[in-house]
C-alpha positions in Angstrom: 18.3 20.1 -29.2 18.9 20.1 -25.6 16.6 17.8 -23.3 15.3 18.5 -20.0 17.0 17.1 -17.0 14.0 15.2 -15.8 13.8 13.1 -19.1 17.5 12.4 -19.3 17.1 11.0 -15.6 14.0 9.0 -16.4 15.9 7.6 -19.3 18.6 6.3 -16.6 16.1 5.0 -14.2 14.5 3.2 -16.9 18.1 0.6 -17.5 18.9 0.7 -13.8 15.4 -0.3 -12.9 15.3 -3.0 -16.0 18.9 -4.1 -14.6 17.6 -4.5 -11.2 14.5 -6.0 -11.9 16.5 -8.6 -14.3 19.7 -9.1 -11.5 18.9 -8.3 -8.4 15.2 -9.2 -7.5 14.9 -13.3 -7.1 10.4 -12.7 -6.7 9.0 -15.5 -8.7 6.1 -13.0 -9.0 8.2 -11.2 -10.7 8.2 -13.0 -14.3 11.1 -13.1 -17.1 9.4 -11.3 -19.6 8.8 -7.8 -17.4 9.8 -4.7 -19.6 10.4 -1.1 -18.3 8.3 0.6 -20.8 9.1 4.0 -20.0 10.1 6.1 -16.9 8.8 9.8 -16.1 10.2 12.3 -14.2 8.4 14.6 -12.3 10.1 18.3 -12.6 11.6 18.2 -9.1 13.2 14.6 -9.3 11.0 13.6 -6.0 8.6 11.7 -8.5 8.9 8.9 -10.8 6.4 7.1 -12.9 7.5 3.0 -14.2 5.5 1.6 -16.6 5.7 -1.9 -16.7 4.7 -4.4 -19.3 4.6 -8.3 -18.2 3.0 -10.6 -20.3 0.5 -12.9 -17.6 -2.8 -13.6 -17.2 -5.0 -11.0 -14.6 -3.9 -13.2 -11.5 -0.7 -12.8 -12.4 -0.7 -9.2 -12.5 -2.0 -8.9 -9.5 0.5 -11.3 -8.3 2.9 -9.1 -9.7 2.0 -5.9 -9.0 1.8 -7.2 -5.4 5.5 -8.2 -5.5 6.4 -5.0 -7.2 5.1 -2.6 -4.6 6.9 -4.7 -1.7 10.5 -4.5 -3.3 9.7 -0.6 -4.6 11.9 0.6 -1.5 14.7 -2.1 -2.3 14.2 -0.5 -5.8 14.0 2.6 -5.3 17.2 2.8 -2.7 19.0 0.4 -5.4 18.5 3.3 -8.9 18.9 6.1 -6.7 22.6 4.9 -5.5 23.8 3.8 -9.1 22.1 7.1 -10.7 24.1 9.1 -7.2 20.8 11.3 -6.8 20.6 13.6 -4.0 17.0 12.7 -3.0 15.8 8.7 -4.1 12.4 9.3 -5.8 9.7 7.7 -4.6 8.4 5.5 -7.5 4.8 5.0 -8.4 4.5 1.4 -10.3 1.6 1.5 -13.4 1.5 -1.9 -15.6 1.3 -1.0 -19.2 -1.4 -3.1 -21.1 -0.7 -1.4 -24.2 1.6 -4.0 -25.7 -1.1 -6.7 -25.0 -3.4 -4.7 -26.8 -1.6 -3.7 -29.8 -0.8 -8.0 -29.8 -5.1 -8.3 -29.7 -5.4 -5.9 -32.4 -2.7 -7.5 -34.8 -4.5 -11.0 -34.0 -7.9 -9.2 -35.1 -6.3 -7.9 -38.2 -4.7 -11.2 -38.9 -7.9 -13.2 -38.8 -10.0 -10.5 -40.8 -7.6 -10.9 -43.3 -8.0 -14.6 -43.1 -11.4 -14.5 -43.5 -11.5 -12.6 -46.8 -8.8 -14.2 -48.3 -11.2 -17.5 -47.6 -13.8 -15.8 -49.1 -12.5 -15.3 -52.2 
């Protein structure tokens, strides 16, 4: 089956804005361990959605997210030339908790588990 031209170009946005986040930006805000979770496309191309996971405490999102927003035009310029799209979308950063949270839930499961195999 055929996909839509919007998800194939979120796909590609999604390694060149891992590659640039991982090569090209030197923002210690910016921690090691920050994952493009998924890109999406809005229908037109003039949109983009990044969800980002980094694993930090609360000050350090907002460190990062910080960071993020100031180098989103140096991103931005950066995909759209290595993609070669007509218009550069204008990106709109959202940090994805839902890794940390599935990591919470496996810890909860984990210790119940724990606790009844204590139990008896």
């Amino acid at each position: 089956m055929r996909r839509d031209r919007s998800a194939r170009v979120g796909d590609e946005m999604q390694k060149m804005i891992a590659d640039i986040l991982r090569n090209d930006i030197k923002d210690p805000r910016i921690p090691v361990m920050t994952s493009v979770v998924e890109v999406k496309m809005s229908a037109d191309l003039s949109h983009a959605t990044v969800y980002l996971s980094v694993m930090t405490d609360d000050k350090g999102k907002k460190d990062f997210s910080e960071a993020i927003n100031k180098a989103s035009g140096f991103i931005r310029r950066e995909a759209s030339q290595r993609i070669n799209l007509r218009v550069a979308p204008e990106l709109h950063f959202v940090i994805d908790d839902s890794i940390e949270k599935g990591m919470r839930l496996m810890k909860l499961i984990d210790d119940t588990i724990k606790e009844d195999q204590s139990r008896g």
